[in-house]
C-alpha positions as CSV (number, residue, x, y, z in Angstrom):
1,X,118.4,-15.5,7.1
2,X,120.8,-14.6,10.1
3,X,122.7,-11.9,8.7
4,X,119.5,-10.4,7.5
5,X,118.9,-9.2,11.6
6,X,122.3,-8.8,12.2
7,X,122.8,-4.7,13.8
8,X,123.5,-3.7,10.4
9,X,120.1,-5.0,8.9
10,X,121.8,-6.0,5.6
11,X,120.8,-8.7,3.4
12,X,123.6,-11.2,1.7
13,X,124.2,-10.8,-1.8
14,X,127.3,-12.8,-3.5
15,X,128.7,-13.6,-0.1
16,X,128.7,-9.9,0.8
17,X,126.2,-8.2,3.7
18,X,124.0,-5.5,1.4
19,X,122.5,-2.6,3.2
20,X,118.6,-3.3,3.6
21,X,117.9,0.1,2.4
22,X,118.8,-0.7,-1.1
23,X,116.3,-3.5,-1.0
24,X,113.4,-1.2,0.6
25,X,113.3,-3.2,3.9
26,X,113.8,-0.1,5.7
27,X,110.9,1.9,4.5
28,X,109.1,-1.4,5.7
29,X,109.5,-1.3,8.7
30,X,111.5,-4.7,9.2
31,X,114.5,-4.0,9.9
32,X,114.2,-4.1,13.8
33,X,112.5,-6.3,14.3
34,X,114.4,-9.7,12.7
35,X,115.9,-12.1,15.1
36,X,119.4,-12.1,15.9
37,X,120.9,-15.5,17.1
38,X,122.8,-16.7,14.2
39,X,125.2,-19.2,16.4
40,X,121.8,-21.3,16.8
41,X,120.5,-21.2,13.2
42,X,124.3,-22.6,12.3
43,X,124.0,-25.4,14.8
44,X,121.3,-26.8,12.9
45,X,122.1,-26.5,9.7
46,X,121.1,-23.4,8.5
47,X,124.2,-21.6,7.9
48,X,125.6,-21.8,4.0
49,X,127.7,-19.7,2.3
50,X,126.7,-15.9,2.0
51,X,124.8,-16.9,5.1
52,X,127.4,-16.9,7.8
53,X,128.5,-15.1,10.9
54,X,128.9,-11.2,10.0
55,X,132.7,-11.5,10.7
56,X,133.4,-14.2,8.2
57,X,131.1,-13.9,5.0
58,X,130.4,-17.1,3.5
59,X,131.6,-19.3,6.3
60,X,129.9,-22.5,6.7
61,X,129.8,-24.8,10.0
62,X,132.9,-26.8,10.0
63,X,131.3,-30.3,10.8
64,X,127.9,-31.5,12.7
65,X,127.3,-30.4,15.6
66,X,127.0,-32.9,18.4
67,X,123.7,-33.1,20.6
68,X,122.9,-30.9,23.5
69,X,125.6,-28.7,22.0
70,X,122.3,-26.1,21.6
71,X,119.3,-26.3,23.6
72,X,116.3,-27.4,21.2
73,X,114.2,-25.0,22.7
74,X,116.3,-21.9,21.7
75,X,117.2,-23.5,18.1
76,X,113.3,-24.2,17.7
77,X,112.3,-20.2,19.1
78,X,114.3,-19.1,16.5
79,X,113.1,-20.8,13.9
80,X,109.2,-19.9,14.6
81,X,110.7,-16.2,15.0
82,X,112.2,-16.3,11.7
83,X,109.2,-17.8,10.1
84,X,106.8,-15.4,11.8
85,X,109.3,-12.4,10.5
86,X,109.2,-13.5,7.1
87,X,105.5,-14.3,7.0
88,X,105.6,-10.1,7.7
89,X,108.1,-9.1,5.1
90,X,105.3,-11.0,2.7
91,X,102.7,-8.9,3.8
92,X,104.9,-6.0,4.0
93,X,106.2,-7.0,0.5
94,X,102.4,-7.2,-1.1
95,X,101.4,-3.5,0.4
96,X,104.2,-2.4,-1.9
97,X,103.3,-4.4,-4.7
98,X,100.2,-2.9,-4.4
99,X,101.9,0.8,-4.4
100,X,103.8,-0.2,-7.2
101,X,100.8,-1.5,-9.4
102,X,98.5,1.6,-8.7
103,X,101.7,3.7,-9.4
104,X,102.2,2.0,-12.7
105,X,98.4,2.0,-13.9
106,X,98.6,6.4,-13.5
107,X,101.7,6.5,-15.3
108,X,100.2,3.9,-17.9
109,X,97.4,6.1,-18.6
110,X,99.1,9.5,-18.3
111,X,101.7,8.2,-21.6
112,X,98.0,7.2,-23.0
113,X,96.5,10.4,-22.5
114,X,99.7,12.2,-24.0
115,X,99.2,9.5,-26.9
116,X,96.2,11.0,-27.7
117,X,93.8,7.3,-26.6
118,X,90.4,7.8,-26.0
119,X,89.2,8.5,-22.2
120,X,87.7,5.8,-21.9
121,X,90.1,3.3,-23.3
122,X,92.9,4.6,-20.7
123,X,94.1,1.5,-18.6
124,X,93.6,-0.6,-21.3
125,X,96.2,-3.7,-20.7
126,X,97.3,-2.4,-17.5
127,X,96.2,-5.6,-15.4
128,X,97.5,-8.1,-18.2
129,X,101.5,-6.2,-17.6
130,X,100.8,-6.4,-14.1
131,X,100.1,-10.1,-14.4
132,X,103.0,-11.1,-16.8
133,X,105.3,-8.9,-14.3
134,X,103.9,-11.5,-11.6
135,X,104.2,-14.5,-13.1
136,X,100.2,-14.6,-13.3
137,X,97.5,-15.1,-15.5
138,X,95.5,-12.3,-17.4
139,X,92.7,-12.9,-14.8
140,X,94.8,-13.0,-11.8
141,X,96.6,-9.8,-12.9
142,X,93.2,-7.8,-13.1
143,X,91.9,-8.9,-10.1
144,X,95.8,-8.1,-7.8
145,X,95.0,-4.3,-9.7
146,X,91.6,-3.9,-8.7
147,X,92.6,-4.9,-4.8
148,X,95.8,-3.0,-5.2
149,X,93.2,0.1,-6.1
150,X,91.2,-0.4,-3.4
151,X,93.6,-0.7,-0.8
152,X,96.0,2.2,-1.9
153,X,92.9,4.6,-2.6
154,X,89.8,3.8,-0.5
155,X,91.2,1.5,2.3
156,X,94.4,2.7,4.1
157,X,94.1,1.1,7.4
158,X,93.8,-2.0,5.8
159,X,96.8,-1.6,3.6
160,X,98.6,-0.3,7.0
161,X,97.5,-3.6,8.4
162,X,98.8,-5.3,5.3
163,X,102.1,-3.4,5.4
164,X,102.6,-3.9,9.8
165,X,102.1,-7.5,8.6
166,X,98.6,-7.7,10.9
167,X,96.9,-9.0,7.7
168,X,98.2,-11.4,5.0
169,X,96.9,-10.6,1.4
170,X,93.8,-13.3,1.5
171,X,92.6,-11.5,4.8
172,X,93.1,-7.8,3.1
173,X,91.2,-9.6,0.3
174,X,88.0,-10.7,1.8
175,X,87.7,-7.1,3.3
176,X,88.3,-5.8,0.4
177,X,85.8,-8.2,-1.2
178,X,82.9,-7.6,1.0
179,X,82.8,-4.1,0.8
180,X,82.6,-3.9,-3.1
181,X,79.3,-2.7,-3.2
182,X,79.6,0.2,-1.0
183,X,80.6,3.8,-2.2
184,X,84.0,4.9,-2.2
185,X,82.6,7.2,0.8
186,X,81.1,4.1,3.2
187,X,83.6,1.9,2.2
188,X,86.7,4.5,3.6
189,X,84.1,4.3,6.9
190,X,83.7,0.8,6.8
191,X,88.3,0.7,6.7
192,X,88.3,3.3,10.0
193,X,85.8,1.4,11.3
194,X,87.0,-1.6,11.2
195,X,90.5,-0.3,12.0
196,X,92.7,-3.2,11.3
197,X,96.0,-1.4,12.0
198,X,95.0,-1.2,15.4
199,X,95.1,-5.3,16.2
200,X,91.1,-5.5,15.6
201,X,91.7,-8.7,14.1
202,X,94.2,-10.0,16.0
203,X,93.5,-14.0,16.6
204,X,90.8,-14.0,14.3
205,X,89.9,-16.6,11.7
206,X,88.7,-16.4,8.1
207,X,85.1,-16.4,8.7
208,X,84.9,-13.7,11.7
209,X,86.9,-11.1,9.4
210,X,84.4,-11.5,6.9
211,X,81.3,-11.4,9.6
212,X,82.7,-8.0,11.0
213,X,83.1,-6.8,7.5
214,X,79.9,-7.8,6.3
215,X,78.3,-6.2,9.4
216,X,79.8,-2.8,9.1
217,X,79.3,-2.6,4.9
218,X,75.2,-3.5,6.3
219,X,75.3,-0.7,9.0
220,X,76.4,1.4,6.2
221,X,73.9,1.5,3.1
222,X,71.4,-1.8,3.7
223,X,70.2,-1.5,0.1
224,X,73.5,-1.6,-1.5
225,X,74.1,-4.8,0.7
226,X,70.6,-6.1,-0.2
227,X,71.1,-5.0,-4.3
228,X,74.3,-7.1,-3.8
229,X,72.6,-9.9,-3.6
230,X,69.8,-9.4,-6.0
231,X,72.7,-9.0,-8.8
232,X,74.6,-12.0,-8.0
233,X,72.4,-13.8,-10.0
234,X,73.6,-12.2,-13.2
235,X,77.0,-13.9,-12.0
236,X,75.8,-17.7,-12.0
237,X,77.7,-20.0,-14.1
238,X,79.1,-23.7,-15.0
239,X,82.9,-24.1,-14.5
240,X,85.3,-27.0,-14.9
241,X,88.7,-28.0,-13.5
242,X,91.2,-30.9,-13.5
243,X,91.1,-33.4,-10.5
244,X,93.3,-36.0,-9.9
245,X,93.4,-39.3,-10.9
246,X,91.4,-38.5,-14.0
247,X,88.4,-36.7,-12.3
248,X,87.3,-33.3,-12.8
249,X,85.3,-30.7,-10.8
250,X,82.2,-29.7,-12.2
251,X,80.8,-26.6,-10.6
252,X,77.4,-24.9,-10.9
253,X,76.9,-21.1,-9.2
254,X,72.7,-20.8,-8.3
255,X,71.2,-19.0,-7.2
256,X,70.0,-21.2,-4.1
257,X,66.3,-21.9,-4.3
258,X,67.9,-23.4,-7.9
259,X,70.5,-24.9,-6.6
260,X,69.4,-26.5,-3.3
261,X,66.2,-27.7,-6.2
262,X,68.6,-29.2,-8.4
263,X,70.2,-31.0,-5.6
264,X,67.3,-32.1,-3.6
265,X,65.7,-33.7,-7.1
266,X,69.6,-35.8,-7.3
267,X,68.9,-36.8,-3.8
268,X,65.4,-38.1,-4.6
269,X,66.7,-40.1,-7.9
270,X,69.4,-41.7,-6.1
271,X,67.2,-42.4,-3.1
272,X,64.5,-43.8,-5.6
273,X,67.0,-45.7,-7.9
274,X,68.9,-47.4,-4.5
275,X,65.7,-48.6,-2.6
276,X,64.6,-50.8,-6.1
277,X,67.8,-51.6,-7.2
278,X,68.7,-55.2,-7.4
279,X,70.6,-56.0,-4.8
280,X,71.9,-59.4,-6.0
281,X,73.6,-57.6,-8.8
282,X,77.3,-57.2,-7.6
283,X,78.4,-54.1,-6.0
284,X,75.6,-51.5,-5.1
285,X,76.7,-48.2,-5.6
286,X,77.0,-45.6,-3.1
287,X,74.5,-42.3,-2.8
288,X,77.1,-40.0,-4.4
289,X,78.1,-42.4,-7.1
290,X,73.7,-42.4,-7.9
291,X,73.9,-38.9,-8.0
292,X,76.9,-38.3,-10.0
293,X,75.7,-41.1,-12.4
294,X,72.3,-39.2,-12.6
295,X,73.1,-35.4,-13.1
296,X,75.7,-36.7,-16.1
297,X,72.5,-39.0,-17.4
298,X,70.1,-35.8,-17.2
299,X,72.6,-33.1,-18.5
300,X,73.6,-35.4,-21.3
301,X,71.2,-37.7,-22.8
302,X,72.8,-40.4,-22.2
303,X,74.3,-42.7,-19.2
304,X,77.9,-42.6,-20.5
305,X,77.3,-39.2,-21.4
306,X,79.8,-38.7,-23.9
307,X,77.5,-39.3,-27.3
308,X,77.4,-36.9,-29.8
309,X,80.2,-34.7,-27.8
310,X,83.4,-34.0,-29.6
311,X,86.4,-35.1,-26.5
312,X,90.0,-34.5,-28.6
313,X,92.3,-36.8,-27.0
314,X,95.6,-36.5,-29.1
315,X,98.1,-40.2,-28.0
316,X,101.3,-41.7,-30.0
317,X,100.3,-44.8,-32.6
318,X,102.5,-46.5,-29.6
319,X,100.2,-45.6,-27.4
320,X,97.0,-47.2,-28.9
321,X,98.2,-50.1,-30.8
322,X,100.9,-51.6,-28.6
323,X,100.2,-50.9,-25.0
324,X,103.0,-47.9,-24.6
325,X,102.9,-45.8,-21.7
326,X,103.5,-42.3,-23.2
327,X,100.2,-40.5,-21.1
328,X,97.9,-38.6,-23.7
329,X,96.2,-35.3,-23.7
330,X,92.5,-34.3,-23.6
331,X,91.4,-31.2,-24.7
332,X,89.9,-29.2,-21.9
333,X,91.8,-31.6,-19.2
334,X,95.6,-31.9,-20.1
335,X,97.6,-35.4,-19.4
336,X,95.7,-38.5,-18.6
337,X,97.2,-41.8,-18.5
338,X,97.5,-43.9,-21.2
339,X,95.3,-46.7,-20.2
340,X,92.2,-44.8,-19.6
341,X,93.3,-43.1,-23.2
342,X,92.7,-46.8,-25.3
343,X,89.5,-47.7,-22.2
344,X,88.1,-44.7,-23.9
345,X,88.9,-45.4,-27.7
346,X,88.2,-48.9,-26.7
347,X,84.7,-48.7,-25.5
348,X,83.7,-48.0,-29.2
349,X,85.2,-51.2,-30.8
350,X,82.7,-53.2,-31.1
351,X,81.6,-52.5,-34.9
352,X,84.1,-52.9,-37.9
353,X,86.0,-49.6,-39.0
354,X,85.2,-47.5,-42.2
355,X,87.6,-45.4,-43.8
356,X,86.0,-41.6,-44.2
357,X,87.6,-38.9,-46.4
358,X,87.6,-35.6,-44.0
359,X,90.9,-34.3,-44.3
360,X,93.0,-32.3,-41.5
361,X,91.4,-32.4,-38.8
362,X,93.9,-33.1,-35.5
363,X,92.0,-35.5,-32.9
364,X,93.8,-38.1,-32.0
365,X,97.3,-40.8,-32.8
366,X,100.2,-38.4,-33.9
367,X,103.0,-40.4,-35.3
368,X,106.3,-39.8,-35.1
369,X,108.3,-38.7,-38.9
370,X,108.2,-36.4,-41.2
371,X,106.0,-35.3,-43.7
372,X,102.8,-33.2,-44.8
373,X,99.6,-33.6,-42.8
374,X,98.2,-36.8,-44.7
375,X,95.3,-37.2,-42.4
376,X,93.4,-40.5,-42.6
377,X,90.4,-41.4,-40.8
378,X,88.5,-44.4,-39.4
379,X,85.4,-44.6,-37.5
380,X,84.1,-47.3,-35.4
381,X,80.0,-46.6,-34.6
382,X,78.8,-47.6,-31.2
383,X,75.2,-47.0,-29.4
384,X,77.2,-44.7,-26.9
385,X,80.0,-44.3,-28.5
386,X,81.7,-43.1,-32.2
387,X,85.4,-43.1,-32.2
388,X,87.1,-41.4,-35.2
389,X,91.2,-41.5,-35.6
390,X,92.4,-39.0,-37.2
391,X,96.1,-39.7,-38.4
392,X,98.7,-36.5,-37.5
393,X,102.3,-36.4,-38.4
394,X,105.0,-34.6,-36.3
395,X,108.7,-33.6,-36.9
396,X,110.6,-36.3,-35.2
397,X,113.1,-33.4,-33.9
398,X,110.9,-31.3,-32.3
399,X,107.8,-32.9,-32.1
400,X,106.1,-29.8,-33.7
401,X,102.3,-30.6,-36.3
402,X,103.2,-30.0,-39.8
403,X,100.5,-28.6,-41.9
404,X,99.8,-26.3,-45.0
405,X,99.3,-22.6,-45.7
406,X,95.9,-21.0,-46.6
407,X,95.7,-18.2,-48.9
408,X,91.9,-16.5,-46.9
409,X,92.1,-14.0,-44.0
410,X,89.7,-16.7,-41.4
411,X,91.7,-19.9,-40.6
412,X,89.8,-22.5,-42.2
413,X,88.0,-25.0,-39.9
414,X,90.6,-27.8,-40.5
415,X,93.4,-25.5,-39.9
416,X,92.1,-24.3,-36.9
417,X,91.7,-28.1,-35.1
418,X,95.0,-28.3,-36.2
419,X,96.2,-25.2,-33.9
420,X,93.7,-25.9,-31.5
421,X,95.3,-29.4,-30.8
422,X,98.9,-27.7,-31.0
423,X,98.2,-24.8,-28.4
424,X,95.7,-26.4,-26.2
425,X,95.3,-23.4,-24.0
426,X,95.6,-20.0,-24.3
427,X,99.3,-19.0,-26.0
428,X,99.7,-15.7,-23.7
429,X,102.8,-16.3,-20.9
430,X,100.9,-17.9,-17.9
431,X,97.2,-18.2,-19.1
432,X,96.0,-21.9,-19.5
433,X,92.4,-20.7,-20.3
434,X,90.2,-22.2,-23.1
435,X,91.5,-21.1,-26.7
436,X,88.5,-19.1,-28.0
437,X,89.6,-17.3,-30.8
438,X,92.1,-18.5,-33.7
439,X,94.7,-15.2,-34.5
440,X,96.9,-14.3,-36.7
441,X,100.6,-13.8,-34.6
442,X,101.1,-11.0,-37.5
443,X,98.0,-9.3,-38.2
444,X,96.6,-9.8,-41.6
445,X,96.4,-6.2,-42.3
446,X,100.3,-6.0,-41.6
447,X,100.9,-8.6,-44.2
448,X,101.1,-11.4,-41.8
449,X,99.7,-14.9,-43.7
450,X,96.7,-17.3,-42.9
451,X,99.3,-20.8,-42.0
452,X,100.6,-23.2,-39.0
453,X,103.6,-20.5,-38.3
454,X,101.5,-17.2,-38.1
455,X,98.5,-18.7,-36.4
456,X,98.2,-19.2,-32.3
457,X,95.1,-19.9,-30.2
458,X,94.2,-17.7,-27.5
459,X,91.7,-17.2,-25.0
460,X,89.1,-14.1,-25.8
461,X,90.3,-11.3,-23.4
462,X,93.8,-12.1,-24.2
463,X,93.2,-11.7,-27.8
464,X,91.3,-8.4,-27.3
465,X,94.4,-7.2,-24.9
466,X,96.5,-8.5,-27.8
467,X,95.3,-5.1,-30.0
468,X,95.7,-2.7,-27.4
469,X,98.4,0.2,-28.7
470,X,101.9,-0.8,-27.8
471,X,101.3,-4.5,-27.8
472,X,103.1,-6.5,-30.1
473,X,103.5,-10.2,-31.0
474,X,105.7,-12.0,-33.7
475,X,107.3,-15.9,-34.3
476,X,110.5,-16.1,-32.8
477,X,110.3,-20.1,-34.2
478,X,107.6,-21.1,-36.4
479,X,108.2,-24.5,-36.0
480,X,107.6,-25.6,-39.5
481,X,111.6,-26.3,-39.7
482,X,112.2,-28.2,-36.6
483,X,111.9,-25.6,-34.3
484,X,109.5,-25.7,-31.3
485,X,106.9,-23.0,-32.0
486,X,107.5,-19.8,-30.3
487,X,105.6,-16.5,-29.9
488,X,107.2,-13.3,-28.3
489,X,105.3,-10.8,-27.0
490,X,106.2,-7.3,-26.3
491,X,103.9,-4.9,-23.8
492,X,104.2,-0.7,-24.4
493,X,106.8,-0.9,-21.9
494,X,109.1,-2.6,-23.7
495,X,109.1,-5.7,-21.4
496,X,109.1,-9.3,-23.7
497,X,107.7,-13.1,-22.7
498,X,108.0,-16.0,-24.4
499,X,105.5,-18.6,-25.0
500,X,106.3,-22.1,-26.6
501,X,103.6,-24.3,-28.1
502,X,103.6,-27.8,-25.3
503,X,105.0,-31.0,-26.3
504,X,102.5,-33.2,-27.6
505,X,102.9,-36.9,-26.4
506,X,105.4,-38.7,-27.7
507,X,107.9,-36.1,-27.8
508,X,111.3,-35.8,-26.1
509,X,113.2,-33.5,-26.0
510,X,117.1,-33.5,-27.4
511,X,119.0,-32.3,-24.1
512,X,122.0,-32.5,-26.0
């Protein structure tokens, strides 16, 4: 980091300075203002090779450095100096990202245009190359376009804020954010307005950026601010995400007469259920536990609230029969221990098993060995509770499901649980949304087959991105032979990801 402020603003590269013009730091605006006390950053450490003094590339401090041979206070200035500097370069670094993407989505659909696409199908794909070029999901990618847009074409003082490192890239988002529903014409006010290349938000927190913003976008056009919020409740919703320890967040958008109703009535049931509880019982659960109990009672039916609800939790025959502690997978959730795995195939023991006869179907237990899928099923009834074990076998090399071909264009149903289970989120680079839709990696009309190797799960707008012209997908490994099952996908720029199928549990890979 010292030899970055050196007077020659070069970065190091291979033990050699680099001029900071080739890496755009110039046209940043960075370059003067770096620190320059390299001596100090060596006394403590910091120095490494390529990251010497300017006279001696690649030198390294010749032994530790004895106390009080550097005052703490100058050693520790330059450290929050070089932090603050490169907490700039970010901000500096995301303005030109943000260049770059709207740069890239006009030339996109200019070689669309000349291809002869529709209008209104131009910039088709455009946010899923952005995210796959950032190492982000499909969503994510669409969402860094659309603020790249805004900021490079309707807000330039913001992105000049952005770029003088006066903003980060969450703060340029909640402006951007709250003034979504104005015009392209207020909203440019609303940016010299606000002016936040001048310092306006200078010492400001989270919150007040968003109250001035807010403000100024109502000063503007009231009924586009009011109609805001009159729409929002198109946009409510149920989500879920993992929490540790086995948990999961389970999150409702309301509107909020619904939502401060369905909480108040939780309140009321736990405050009802508390005060003539039996308090010689054992341990009296707390509020929150009554409420969470309650809202899983009411939504499902039932108090476990797992009854009649199909949960997919694929463990090792190790796993459920002699108390191994490979971790298994549920569908929806991804790695949970494997205690809680045999509590929950456990908790339906209680009746004597029955052998059923539905072939294929990939739930739970794969075994390690080879073979064809032989599936073979048991089921233990229980008042709250039905367990079924559905018997998988893996390759023992690669851990990959073995299955059979199907001679119809739709993926039959068992077929599809058995991709489902392989996948387990969506098979495009960096999206680990829900599979929705089973698709052929070949399309059928291109002669590609209905079986194991040509099939992958992927989420909807993945899939639809998928057919867009210039995309591409084929098997690189089909995984049938031993091989971990591999897709390779191909945008119209030419650019290619990989995406392997994850390990189910049990396996380990070879490493040698």
């Amino acid at each position: 980091m010292e030899r970055i402020g050196d007077k020659q603003a070069g970065a190091v590269v291979a033990d050699a300075p680099v001029p900071a013009s080739s890496l755009g730091l110039t046209s940043l605006g960075l370059t003067s203002r770096v620190p320059t006390r390299p001596n100090e950053a060596r006394a403590v450490g910091l120095a490494s090779p390529g990251l010497g003094d300017s006279s001696k590339p690649g030198t390294a401090p010749a032994g530790p450095v004895q106390p009080g041979a550097v005052e703490a206070s100058s050693v520790s200035g330059d450290l929050i100096e070089q932090l603050r500097v490169l907490e700039e370069m970010k901000s500096a670094i995301t303005a030109l990202q943000a260049r770059v993407a709207v740069a890239f989505d006009l030339a996109q659909r200019a070689e669309q245009g000349e291809a002869g696409v529709p209008v209104s199908e131009r910039g088709s794909g455009v946010g899923a190359q952005v995210a796959l070029a950032r190492r982000e999901s499909p969503n994510r990618g669409s969402r860094l376009l659309g603020l790249a847009k805004a900021l490079v074409l309707e807000m330039p003082r913001t992105l000049a804020a952005l770029k003088s490192g006066q903003l980060n890239e969450w703060r340029a988002t909640l402006l951007v954010k709250e003034t979504a529903c104005l015009s392209v014409e207020d909203r440019c006010a609303v940016d010299e307005e606000l002016a936040a290349d001048t310092g306006t938000f200078e010492g400001k927190g989270d919150k007040a950026i968003v109250a001035a913003a807010k403000a100024a976008a109502y000063r503007r056009d009231p009924r586009s601010v009011v109609g805001r919020a009159s729409r929002a409740a198109a946009e409510r919703m149920v989500s879920l995400r993992p929490a540790p320890d086995t948990m999961t967040y389970l999150t409702a958008l309301l509107p909020v007469a619904q939502g401060v109703a369905v909480y108040a009535a939780l309140c009321q049931a736990a405050d009802s259920a508390r005060s003539s509880g039996d308090a010689g019982s054992g341990v009296v659960p707390t509020r929150g536990q009554v409420m969470a109990d309650t809202l899983v009672e009411r939504v499902t039916g039932t108090p476990g609230g797992i009854s009649g609800i199909n949960l997919d939790l694929v463990m090792t025959d190790r796993t459920l029969f002699q108390g191994d502690s490979e971790p298994a997978r549920l569908k929806g959730y991804g790695i949970v221990p494997a205690e809680w795995g045999r509590e929950i195939v456990g908790s339906g023991q209680a009746a004597t098993l029955k052998q059923a006869a539905t072939p294929g179907q990939a739930v739970a237990s794969p075994a390690s060995g080879p073979g064809q899928a032989g599936p073979d099923h048991a089921r233990t009834p229980d008042a709250e509770l039905s367990v079924w074990l559905r018997r998988l076998y893996t390759a023992p090399a690669s851990g990959e499901l073995l299955s059979m071909d199907s001679k119809a264009r739709l993926f039959p149903t068992r077929l599809r649980r058995f991709i489902e289970t392989r996948d387990d989120t969506c098979r495009m680079p960096y999206c680990d949304a829900p599979i929705r839709h089973i698709d052929h990696v070949v399309p059928w009309r291109s002669g590609g087959k209905t079986n194991l190797a040509n099939g992958a799960g992927l989420c909807e707008a993945c899939n639809h991105t998928k057919e867009n012209p210039g995309w591409t997908s084929k098997t690189v490994h089909a995984g049938v032979h031993g091989g971990i099952h591999t897709l390779e996908i191909s945008t119209p720029t030419g650019h290619s990801y990989q995406s392997k199928a994850p390990p189910l549990p049990g396996h380990r890979p070879s490493r040698t």
